[in-house]
N, CA, C and O atoms as a GROMACS GRO file, in nm:
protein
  280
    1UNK      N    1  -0.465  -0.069   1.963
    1UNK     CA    2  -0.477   0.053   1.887
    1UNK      C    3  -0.621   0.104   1.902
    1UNK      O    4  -0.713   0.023   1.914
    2UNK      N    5  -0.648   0.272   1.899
    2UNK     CA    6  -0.774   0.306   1.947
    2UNK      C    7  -0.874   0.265   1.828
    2UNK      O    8  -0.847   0.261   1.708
    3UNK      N    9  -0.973   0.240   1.879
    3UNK     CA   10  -1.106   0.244   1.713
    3UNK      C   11  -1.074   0.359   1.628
    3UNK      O   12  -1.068   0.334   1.508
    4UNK      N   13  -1.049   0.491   1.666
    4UNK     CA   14  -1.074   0.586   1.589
    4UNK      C   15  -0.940   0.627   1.495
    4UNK      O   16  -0.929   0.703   1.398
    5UNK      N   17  -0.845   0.546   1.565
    5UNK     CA   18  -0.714   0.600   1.501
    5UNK      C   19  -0.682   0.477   1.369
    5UNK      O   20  -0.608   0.503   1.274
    6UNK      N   21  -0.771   0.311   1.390
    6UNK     CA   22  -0.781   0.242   1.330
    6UNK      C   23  -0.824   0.297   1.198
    6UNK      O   24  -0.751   0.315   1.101
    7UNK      N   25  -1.004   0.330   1.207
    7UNK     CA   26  -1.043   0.399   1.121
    7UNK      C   27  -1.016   0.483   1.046
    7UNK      O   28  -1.064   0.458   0.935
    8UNK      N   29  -0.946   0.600   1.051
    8UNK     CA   30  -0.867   0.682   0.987
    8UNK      C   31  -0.751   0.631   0.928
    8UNK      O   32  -0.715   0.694   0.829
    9UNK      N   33  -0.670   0.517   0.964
    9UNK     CA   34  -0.571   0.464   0.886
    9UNK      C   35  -0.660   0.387   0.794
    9UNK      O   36  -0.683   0.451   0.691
   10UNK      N   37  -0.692   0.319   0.797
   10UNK     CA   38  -0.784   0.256   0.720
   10UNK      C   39  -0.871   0.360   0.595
   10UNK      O   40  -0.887   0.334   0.476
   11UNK      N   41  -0.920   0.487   0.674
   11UNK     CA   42  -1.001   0.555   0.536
   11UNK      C   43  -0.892   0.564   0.482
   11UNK      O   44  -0.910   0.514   0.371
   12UNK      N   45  -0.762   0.604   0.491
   12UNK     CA   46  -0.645   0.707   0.387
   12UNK      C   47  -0.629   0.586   0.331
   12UNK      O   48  -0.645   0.597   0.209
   13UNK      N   49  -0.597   0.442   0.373
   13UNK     CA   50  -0.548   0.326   0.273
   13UNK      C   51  -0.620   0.316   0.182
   13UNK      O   52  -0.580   0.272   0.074
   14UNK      N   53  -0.760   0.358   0.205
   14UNK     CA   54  -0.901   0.288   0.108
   14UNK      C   55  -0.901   0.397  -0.015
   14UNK      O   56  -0.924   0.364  -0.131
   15UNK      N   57  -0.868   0.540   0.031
   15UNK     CA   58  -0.825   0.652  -0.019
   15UNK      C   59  -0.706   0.602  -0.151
   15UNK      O   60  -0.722   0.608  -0.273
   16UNK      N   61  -0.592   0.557  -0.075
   16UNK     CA   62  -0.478   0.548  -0.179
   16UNK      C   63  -0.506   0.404  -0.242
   16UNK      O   64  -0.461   0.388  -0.356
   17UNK      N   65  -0.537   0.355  -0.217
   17UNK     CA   66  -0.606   0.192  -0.299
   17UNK      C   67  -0.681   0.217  -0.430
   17UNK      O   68  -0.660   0.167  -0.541
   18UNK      N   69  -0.760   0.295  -0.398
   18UNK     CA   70  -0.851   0.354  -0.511
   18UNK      C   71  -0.791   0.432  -0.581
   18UNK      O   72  -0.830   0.406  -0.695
   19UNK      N   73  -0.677   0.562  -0.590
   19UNK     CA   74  -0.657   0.625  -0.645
   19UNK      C   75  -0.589   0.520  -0.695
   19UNK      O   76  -0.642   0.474  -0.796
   20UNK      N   77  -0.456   0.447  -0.646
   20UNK     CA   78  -0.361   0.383  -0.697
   20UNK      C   79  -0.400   0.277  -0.815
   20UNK      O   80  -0.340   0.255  -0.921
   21UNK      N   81  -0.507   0.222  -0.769
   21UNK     CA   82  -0.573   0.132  -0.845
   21UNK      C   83  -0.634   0.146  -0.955
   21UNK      O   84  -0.656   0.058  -1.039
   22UNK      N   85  -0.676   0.301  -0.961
   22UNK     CA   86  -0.802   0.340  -1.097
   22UNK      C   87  -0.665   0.371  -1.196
   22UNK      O   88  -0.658   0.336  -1.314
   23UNK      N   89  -0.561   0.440  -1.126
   23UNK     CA   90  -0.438   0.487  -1.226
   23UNK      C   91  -0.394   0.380  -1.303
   23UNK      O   92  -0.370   0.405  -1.421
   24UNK      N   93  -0.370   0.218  -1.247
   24UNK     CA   94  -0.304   0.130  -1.285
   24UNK      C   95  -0.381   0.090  -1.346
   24UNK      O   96  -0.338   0.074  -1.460
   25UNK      N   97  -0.522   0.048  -1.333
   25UNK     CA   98  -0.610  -0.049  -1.458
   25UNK      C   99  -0.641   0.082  -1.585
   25UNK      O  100  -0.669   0.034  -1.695
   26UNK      N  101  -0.639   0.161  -1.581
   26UNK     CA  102  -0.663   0.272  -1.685
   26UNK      C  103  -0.518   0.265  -1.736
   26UNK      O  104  -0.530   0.265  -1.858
   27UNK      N  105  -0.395   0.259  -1.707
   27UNK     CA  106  -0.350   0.258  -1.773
   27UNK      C  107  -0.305   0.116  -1.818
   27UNK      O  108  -0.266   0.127  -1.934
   28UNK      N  109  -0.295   0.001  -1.781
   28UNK     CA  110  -0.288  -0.061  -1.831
   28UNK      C  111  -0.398  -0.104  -1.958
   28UNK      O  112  -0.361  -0.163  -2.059
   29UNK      N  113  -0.522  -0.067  -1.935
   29UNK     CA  114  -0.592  -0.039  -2.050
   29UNK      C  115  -0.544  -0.028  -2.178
   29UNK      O  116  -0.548  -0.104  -2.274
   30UNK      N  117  -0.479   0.122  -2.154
   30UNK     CA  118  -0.445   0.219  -2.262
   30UNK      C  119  -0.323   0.132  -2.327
   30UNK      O  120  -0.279   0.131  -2.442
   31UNK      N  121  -0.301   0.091  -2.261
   31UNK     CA  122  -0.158   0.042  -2.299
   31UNK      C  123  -0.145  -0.118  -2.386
   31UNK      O  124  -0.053  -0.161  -2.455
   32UNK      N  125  -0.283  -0.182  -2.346
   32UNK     CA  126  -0.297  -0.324  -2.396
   32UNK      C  127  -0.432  -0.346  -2.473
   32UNK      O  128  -0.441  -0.451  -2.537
   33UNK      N  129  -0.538  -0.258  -2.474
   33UNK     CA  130  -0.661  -0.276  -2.490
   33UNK      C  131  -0.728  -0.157  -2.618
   33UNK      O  132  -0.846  -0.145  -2.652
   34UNK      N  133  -0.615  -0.083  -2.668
   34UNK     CA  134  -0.600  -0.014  -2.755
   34UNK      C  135  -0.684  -0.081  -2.900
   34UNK      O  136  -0.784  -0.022  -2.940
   35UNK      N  137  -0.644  -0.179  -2.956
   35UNK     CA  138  -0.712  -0.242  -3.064
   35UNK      C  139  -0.790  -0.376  -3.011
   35UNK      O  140  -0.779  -0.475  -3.083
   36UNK      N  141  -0.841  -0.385  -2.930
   36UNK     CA  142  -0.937  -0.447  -2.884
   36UNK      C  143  -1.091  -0.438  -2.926
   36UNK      O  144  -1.135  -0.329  -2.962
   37UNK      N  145  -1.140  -0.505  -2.923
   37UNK     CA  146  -1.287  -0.494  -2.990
   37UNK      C  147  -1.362  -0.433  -2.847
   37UNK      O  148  -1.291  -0.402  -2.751
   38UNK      N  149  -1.484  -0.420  -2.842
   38UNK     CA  150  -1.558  -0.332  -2.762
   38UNK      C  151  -1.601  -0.457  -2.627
   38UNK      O  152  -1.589  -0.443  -2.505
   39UNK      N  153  -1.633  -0.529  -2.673
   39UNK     CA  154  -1.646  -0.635  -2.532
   39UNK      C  155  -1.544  -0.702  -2.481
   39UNK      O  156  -1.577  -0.793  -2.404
   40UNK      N  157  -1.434  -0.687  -2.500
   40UNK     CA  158  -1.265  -0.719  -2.458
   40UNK      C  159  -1.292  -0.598  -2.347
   40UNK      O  160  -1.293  -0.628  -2.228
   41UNK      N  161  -1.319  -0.422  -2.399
   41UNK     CA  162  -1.313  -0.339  -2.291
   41UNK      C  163  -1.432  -0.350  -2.184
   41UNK      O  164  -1.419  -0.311  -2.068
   42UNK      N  165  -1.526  -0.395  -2.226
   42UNK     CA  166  -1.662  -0.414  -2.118
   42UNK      C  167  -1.611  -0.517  -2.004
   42UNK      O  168  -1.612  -0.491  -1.884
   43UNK      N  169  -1.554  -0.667  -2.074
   43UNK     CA  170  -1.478  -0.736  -1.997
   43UNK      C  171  -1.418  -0.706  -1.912
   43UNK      O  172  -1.432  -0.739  -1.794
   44UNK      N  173  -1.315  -0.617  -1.974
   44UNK     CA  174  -1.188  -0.597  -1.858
   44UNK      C  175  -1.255  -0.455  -1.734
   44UNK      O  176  -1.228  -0.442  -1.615
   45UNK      N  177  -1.320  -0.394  -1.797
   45UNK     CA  178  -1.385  -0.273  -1.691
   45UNK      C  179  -1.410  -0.315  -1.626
   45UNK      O  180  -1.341  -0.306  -1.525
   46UNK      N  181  -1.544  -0.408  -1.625
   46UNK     CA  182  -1.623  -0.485  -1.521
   46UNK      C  183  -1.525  -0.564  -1.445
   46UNK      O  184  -1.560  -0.554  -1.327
   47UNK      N  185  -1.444  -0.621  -1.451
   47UNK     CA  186  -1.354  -0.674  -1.384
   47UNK      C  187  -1.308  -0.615  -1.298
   47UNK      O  188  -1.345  -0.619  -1.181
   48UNK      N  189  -1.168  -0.513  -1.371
   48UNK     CA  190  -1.109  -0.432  -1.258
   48UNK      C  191  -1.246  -0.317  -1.190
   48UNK      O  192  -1.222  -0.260  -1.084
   49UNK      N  193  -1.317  -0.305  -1.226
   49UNK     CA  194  -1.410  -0.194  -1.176
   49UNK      C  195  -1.457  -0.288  -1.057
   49UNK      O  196  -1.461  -0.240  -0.943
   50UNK      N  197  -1.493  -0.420  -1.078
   50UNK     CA  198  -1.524  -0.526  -0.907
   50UNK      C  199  -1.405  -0.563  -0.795
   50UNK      O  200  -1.408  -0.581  -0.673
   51UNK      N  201  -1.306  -0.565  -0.889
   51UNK     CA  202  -1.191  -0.648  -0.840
   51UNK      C  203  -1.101  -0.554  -0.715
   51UNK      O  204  -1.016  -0.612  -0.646
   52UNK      N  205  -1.127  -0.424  -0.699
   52UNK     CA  206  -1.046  -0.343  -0.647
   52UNK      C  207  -1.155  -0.355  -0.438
   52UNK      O  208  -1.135  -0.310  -0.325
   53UNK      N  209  -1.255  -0.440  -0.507
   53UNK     CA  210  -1.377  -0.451  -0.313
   53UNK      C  211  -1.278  -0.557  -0.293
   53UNK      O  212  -1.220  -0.525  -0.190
   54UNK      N  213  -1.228  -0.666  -0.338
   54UNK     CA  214  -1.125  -0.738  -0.223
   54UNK      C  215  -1.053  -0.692  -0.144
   54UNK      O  216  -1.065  -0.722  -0.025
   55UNK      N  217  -0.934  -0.584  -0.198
   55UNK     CA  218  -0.837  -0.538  -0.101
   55UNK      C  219  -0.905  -0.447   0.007
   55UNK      O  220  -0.878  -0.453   0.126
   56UNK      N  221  -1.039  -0.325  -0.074
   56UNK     CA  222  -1.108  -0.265   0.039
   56UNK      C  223  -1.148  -0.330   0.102
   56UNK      O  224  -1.199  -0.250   0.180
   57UNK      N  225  -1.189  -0.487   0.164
   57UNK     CA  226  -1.297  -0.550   0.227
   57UNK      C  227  -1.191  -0.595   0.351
   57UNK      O  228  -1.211  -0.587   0.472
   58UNK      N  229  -1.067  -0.647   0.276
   58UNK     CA  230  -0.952  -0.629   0.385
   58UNK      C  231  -0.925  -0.575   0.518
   58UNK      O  232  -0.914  -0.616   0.633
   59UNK      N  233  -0.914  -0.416   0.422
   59UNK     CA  234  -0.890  -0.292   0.484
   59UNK      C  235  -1.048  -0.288   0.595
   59UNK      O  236  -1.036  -0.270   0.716
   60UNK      N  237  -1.153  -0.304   0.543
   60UNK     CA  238  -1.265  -0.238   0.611
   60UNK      C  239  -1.261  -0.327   0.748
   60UNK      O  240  -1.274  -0.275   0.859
   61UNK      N  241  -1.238  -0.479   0.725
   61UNK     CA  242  -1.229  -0.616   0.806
   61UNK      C  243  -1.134  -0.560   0.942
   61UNK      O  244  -1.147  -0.551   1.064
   62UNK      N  245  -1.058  -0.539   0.865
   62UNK     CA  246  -0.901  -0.492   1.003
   62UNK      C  247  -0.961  -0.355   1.079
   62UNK      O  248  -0.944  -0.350   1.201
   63UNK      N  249  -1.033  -0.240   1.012
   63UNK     CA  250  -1.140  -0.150   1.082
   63UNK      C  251  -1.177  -0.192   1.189
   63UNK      O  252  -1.138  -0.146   1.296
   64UNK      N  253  -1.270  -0.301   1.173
   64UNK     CA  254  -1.377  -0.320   1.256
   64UNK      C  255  -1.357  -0.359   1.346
   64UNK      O  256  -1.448  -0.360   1.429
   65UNK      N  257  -1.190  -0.428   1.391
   65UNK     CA  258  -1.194  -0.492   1.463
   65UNK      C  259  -1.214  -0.629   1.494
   65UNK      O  260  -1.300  -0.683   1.424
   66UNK      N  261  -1.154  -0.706   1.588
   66UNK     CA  262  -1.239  -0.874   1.614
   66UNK      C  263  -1.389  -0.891   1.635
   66UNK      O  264  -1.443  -0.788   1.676
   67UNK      N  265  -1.435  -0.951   1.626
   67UNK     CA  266  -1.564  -0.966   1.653
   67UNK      C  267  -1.603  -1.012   1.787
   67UNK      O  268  -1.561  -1.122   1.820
   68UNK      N  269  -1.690  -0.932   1.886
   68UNK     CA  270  -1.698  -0.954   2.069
   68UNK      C  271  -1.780  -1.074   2.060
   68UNK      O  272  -1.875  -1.079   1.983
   69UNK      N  273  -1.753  -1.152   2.122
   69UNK     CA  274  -1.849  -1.244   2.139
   69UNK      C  275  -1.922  -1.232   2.328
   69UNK      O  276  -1.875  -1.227   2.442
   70UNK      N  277  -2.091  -1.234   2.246
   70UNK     CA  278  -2.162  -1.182   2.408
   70UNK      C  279  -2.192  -1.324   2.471
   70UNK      O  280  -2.242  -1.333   2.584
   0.00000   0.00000   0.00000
């Protein structure tokens, strides 16, 4: 597959990862974190707010390609 056509599949995944992802931890938020005290929500932000660079690091990994060895 070409580099450039890689890349572009890859931006739109990183694209829908993120949208898909901010929708689902916000709402699961709303939905569980409602009477929660204030560092229950700092907790869980910081979490899902880190947790969503695994799947991008994936995505970026399969980008780049194998690695050439000189």
């Amino acid at each position: 597959m070409p580099v450039r056509l890689k890349k572009f599949i890859g931006t739109i995944l990183i694209i829908i990862l993120v949208s898909v992802y901010a929708v689902l931890a916000t709402t699961i938020a709303t939905l569980t974190l409602s009477q929660s005290a204030w560092y229950v929500h700092l907790l869980y932000f910081l979490l899902t707010g880190v947790l969503w660079v695994l799947p991008a690091m994936l995505i970026i990994r399969w980008m780049a390609g194998p690695k050439k060895i000189s």
